[in-house]
Structures are given as structure tokens and as C-alpha cells.
The first five atom37 places (N, CA, C, CB, O) and aatype in JSON, in Angstrom:
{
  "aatype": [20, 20, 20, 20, 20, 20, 20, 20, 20, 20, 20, 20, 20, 20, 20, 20, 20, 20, 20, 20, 20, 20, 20, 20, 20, 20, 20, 20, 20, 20, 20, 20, 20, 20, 20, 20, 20, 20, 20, 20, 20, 20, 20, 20, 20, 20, 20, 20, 20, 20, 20, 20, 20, 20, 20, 20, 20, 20, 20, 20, 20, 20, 20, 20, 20, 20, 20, 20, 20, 20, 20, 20, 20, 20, 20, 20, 20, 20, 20, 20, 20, 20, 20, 20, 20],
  "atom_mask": [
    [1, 1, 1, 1, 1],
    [1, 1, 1, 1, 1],
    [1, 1, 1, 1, 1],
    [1, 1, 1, 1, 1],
    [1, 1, 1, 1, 1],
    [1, 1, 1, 1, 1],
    [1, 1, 1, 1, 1],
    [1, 1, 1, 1, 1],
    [1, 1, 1, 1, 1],
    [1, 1, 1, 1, 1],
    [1, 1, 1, 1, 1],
    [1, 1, 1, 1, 1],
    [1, 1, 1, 1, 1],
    [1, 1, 1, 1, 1],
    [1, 1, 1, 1, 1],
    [1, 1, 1, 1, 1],
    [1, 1, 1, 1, 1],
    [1, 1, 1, 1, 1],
    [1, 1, 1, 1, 1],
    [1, 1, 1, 1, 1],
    [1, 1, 1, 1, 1],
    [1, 1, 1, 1, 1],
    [1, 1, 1, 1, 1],
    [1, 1, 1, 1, 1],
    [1, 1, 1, 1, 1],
    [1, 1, 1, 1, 1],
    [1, 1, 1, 1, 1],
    [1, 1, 1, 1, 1],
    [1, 1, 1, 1, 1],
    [1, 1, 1, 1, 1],
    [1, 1, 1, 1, 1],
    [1, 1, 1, 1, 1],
    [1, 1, 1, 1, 1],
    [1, 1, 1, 1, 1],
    [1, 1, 1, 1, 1],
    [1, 1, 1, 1, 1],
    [1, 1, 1, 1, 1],
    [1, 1, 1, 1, 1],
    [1, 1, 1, 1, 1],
    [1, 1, 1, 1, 1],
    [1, 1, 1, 1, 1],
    [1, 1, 1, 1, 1],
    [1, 1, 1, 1, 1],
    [1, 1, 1, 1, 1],
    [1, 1, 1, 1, 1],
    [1, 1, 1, 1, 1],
    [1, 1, 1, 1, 1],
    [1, 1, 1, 1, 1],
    [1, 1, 1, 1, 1],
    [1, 1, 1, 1, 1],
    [1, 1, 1, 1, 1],
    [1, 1, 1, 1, 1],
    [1, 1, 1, 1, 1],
    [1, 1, 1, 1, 1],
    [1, 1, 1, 1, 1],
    [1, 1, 1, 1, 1],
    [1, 1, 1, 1, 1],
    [1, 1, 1, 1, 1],
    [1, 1, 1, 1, 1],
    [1, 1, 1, 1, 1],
    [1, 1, 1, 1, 1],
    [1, 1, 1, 1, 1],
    [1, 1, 1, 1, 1],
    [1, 1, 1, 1, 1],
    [1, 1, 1, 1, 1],
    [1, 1, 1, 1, 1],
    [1, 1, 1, 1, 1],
    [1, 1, 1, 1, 1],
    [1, 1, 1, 1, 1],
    [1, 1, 1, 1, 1],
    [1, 1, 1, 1, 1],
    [1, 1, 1, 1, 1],
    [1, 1, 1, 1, 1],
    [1, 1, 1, 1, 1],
    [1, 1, 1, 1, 1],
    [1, 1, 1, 1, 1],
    [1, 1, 1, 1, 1],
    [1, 1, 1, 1, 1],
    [1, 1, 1, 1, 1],
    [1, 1, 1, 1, 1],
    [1, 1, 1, 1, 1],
    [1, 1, 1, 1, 1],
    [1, 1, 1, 1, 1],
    [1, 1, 1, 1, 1],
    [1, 1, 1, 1, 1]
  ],
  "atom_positions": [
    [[-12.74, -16.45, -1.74], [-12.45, -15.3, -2.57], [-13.72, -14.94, -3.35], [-11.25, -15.59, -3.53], [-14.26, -15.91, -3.88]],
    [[-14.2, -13.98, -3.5], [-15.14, -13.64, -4.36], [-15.17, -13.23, -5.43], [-15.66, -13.1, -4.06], [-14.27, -12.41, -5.59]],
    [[-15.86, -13.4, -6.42], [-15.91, -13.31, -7.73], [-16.51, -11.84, -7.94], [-16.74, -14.52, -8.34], [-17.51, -11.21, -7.57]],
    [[-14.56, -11.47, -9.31], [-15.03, -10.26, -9.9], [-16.49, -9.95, -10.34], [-14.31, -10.12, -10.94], [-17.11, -10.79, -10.99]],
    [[-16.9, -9.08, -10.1], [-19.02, -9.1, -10.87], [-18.22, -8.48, -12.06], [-20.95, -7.62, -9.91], [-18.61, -7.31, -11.97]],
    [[-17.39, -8.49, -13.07], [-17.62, -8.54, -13.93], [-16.62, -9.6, -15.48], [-17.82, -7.29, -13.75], [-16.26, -9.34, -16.63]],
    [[-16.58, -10.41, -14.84], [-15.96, -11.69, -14.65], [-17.27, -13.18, -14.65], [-15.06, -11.48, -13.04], [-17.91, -13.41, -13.63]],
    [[-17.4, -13.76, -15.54], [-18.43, -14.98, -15.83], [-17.36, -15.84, -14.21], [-18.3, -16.0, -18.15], [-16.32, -15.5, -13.65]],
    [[-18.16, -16.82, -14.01], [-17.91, -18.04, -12.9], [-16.52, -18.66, -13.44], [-19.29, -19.38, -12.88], [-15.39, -18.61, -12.95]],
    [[-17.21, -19.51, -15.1], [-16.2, -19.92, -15.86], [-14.73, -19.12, -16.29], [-16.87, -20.2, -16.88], [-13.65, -19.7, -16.38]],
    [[-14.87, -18.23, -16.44], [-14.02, -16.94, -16.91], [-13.34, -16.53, -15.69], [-14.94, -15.63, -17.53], [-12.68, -15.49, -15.79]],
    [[-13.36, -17.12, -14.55], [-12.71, -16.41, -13.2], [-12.26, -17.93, -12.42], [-14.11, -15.24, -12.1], [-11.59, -17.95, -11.39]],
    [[-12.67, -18.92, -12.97], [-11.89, -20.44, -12.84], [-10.78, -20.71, -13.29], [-12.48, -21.45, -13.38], [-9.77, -21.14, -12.76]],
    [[-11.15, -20.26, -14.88], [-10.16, -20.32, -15.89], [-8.89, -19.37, -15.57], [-10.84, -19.92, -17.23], [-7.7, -19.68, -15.61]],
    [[-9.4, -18.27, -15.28], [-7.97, -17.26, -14.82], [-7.65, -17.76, -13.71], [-8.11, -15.56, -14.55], [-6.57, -17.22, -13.47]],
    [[-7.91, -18.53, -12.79], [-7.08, -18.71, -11.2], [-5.99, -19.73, -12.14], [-8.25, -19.72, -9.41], [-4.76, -19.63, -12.14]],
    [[-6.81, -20.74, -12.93], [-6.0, -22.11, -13.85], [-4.62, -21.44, -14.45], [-7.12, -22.8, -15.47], [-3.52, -21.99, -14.6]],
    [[-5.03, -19.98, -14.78], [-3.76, -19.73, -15.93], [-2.95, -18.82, -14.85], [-4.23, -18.73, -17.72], [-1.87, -18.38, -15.26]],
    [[-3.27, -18.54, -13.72], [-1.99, -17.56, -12.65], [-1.42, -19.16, -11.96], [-2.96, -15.97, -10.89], [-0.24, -19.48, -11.86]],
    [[-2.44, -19.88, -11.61], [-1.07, -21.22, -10.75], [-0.88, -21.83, -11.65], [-1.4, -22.47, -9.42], [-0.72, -22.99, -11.28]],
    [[-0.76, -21.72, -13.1], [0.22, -22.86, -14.28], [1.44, -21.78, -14.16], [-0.54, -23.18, -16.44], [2.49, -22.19, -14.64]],
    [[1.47, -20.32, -13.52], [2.58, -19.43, -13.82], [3.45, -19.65, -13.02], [2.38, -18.13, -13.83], [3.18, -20.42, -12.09]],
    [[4.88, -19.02, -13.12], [5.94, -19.35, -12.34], [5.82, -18.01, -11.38], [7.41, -19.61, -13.23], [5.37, -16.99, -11.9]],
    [[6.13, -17.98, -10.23], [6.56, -17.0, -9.44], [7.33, -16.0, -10.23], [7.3, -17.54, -8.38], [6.62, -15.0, -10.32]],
    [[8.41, -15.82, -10.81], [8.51, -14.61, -11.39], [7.14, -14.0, -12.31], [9.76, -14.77, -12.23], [6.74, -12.83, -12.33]],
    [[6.67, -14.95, -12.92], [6.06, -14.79, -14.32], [4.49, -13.9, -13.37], [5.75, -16.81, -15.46], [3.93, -12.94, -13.9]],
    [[4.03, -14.48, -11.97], [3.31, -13.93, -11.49], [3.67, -12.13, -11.11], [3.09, -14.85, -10.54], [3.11, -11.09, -11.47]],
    [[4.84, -12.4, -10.26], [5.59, -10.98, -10.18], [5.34, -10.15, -11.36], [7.16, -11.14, -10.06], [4.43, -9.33, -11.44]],
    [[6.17, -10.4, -12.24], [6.2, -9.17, -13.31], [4.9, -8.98, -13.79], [7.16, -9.39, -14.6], [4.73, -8.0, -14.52]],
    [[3.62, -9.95, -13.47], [2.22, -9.66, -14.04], [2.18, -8.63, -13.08], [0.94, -10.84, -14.05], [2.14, -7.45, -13.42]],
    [[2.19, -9.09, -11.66], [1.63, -7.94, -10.68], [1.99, -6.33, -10.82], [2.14, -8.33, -9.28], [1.38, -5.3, -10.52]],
    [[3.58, -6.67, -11.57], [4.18, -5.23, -11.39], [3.6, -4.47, -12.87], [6.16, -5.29, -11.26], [3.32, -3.27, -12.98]],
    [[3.51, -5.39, -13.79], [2.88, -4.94, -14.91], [1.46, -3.85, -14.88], [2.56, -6.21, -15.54], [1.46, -2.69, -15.32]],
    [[-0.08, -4.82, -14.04], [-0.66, -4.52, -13.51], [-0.68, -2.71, -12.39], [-0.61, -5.7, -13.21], [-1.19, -1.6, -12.52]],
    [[0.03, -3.29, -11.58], [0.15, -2.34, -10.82], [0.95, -0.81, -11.48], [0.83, -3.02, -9.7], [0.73, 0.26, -10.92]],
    [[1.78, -0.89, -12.59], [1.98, 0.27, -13.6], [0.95, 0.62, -14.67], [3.17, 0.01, -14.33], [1.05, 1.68, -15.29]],
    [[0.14, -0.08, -14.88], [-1.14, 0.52, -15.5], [-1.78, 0.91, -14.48], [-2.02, -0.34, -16.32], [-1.74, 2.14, -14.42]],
    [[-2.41, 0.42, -13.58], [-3.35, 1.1, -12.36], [-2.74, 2.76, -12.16], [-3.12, 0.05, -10.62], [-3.27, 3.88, -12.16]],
    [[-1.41, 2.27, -12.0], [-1.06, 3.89, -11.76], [-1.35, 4.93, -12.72], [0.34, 4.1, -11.58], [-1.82, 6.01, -12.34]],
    [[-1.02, 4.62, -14.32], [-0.95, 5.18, -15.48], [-2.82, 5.76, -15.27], [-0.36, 3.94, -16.88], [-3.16, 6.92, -15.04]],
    [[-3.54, 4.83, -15.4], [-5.04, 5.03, -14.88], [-5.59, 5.89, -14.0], [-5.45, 4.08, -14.39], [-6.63, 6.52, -14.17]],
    [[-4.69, 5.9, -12.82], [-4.8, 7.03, -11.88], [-4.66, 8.05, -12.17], [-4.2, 7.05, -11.04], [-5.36, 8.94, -11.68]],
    [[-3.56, 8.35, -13.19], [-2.72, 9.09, -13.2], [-3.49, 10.14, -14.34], [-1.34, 8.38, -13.44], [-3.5, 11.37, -14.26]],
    [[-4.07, 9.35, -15.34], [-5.21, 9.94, -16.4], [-6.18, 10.73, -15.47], [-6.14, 8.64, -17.33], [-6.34, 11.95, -15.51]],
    [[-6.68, 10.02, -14.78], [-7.58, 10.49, -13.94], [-7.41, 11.63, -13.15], [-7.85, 9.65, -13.24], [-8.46, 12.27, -13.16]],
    [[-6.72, 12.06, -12.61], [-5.93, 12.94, -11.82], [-5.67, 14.27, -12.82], [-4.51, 12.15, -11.31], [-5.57, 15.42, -12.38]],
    [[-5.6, 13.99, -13.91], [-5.45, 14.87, -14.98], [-6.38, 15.43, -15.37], [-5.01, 14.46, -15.91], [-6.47, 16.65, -15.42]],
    [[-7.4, 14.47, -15.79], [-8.79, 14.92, -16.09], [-9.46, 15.78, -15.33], [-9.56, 13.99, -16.14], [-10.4, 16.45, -15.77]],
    [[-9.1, 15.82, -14.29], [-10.1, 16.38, -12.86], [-9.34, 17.67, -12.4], [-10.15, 15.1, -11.28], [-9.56, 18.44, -11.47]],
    [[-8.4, 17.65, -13.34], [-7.73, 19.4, -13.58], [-7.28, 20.26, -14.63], [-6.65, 19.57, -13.02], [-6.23, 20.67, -15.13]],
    [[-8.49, 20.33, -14.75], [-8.94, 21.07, -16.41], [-8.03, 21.69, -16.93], [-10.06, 22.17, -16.51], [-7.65, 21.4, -18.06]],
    [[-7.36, 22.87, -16.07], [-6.33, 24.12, -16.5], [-4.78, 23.51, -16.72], [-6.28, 25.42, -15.11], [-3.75, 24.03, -17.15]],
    [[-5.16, 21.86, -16.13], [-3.37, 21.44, -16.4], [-3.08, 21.24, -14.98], [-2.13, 22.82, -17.18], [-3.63, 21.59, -13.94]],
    [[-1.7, 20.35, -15.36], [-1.04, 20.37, -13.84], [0.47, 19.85, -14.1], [-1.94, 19.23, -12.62], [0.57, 18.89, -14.87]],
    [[1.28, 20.22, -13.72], [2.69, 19.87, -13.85], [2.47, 18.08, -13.77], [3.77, 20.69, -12.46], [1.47, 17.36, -13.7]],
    [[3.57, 17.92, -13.8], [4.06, 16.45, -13.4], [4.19, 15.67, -11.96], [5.32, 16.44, -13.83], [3.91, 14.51, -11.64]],
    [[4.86, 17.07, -11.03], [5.3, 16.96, -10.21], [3.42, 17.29, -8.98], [6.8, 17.94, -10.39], [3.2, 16.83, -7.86]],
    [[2.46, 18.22, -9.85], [1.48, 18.01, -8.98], [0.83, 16.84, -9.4], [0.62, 19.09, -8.85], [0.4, 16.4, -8.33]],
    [[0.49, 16.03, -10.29], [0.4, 14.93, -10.92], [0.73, 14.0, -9.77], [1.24, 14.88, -12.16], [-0.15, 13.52, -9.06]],
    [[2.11, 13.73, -9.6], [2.64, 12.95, -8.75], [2.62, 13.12, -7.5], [3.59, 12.81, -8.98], [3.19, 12.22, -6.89]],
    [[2.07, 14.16, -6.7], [2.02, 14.71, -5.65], [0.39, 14.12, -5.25], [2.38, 16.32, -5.8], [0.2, 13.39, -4.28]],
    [[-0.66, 14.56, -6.14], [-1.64, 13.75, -5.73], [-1.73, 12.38, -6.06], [-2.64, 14.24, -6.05], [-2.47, 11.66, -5.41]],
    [[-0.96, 11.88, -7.12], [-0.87, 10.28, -6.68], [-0.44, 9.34, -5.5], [-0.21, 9.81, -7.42], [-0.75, 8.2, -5.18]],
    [[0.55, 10.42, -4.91], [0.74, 9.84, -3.37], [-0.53, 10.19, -2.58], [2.1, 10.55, -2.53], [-0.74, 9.24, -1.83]],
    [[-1.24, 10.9, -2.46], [-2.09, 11.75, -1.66], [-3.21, 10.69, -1.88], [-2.35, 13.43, -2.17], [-3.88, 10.32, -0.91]],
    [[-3.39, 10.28, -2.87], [-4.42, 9.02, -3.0], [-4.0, 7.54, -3.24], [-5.29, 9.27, -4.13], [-4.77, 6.61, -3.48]],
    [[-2.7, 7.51, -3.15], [-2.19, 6.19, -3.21], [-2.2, 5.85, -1.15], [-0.29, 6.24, -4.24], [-2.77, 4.84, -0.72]],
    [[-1.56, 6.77, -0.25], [-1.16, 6.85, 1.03], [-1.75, 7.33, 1.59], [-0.28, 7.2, 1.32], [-1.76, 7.04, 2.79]],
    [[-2.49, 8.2, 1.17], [-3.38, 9.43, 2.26], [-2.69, 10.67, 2.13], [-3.37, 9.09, 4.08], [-1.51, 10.82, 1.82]],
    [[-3.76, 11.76, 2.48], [-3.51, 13.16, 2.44], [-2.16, 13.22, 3.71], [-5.13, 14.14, 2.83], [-1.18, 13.94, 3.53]],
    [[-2.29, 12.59, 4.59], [-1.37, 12.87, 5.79], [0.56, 12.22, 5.59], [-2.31, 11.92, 7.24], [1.54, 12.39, 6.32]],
    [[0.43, 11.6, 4.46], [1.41, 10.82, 4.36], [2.25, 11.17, 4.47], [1.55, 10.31, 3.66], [3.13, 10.33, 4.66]],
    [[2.54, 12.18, 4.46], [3.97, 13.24, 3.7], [4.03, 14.17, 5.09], [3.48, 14.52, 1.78], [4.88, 15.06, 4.98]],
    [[3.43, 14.15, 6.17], [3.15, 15.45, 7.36], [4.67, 15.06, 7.92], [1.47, 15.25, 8.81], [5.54, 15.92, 8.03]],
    [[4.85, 13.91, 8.21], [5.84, 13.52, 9.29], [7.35, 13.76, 8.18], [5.49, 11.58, 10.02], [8.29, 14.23, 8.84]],
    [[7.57, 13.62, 7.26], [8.67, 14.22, 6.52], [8.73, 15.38, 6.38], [8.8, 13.87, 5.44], [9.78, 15.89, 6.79]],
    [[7.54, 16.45, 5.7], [7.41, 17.88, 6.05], [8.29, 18.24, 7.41], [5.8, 18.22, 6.28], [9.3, 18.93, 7.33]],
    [[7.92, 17.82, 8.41], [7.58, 18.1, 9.73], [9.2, 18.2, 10.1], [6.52, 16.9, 10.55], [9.85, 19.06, 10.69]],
    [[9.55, 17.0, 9.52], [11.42, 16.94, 10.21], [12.02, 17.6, 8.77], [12.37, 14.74, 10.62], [13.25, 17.62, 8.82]],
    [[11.5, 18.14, 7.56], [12.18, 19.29, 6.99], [12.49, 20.29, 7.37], [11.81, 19.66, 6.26], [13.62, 20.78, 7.32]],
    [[11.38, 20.82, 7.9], [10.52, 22.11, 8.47], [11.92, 23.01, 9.27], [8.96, 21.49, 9.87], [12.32, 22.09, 9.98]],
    [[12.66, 23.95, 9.51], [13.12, 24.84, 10.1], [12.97, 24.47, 11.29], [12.72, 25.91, 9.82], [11.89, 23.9, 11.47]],
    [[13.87, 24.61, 12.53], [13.43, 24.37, 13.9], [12.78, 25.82, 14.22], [14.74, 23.88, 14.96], [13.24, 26.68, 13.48]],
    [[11.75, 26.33, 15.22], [11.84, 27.49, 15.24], [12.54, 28.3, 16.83], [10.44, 27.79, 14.82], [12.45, 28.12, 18.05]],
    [[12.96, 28.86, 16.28], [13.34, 29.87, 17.59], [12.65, 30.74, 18.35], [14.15, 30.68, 17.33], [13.21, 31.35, 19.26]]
  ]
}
């Protein structure tokens, strides 16, 4: 595994010491903890980078778009979509 660069040697020993003294849940809810700030982070970000504003719903629209890819959503579109005649 390689070491965070911004993370000391000691300081990245010590944290592996304090995730396996944790219990499997106690790891879980870190991860999920974690992983709801990352988003919140994204989610700032995504904001910032649209000066005039953006709903919620485009907010959340490019968080999939960069969480999954731009294409993620084609194959649901696709079987929404009207058949055409």
C-alpha cells in the first residue's frame, strides 16, 4: 500500500493501528461517514464552478456525471425514451 504524501511514515502506521483496533461496524460507519463528506466536497465544488447558480437537482445530476461517467444515465434515458413510429 502506499503512503498518503501527505501523511508522515509514523502518522500513516499509527492510523492503519487505530482502523484494525476498530470493529467492523465501527470501520463501516467511518467509511460511510467519509464517503458523505467526499460527496458534500464534490458537491461544493460543483457549485463553485457555476457561478450563476444551479438547482439541486443540476447539482445532483452532475454528481452522478462525475461520480459514474457522462454515459451513465444513456441506457435508462434510452428505455424512457418514446418508441418511435
Amino acid at each position: 500500500m502506499r503512503r498518503p504524501l501527505d501523511t508522515s511514515i509514523d502518522g500513516r502506521e499509527r492510523q492503519l493501528e487505530l482502523y484494525r483496533a476498530m470493529t467492523a461496524e465501527d470501520r463501516v460507519r467511518l467509511a460511510d461517514q467519509m464517503s458523505t463528506e467526499v460527496r458534500e466536497l464534490a458537491r461544493a465544488g460543483i457549485r463553485a464552478r457555476m457561478p450563476d447558480g444551479a438547482t439541486v437537482a443540476e447539482v445532483e445530476a452532475e454528481l452522478v456525471r462525475t461520480l459514474v461517467g457522462p454515459n451513465a444515465g444513456a441506457g435508462a434515458q434510452a428505455r424512457r425514451a418514446p418508441a418511435s413510429r
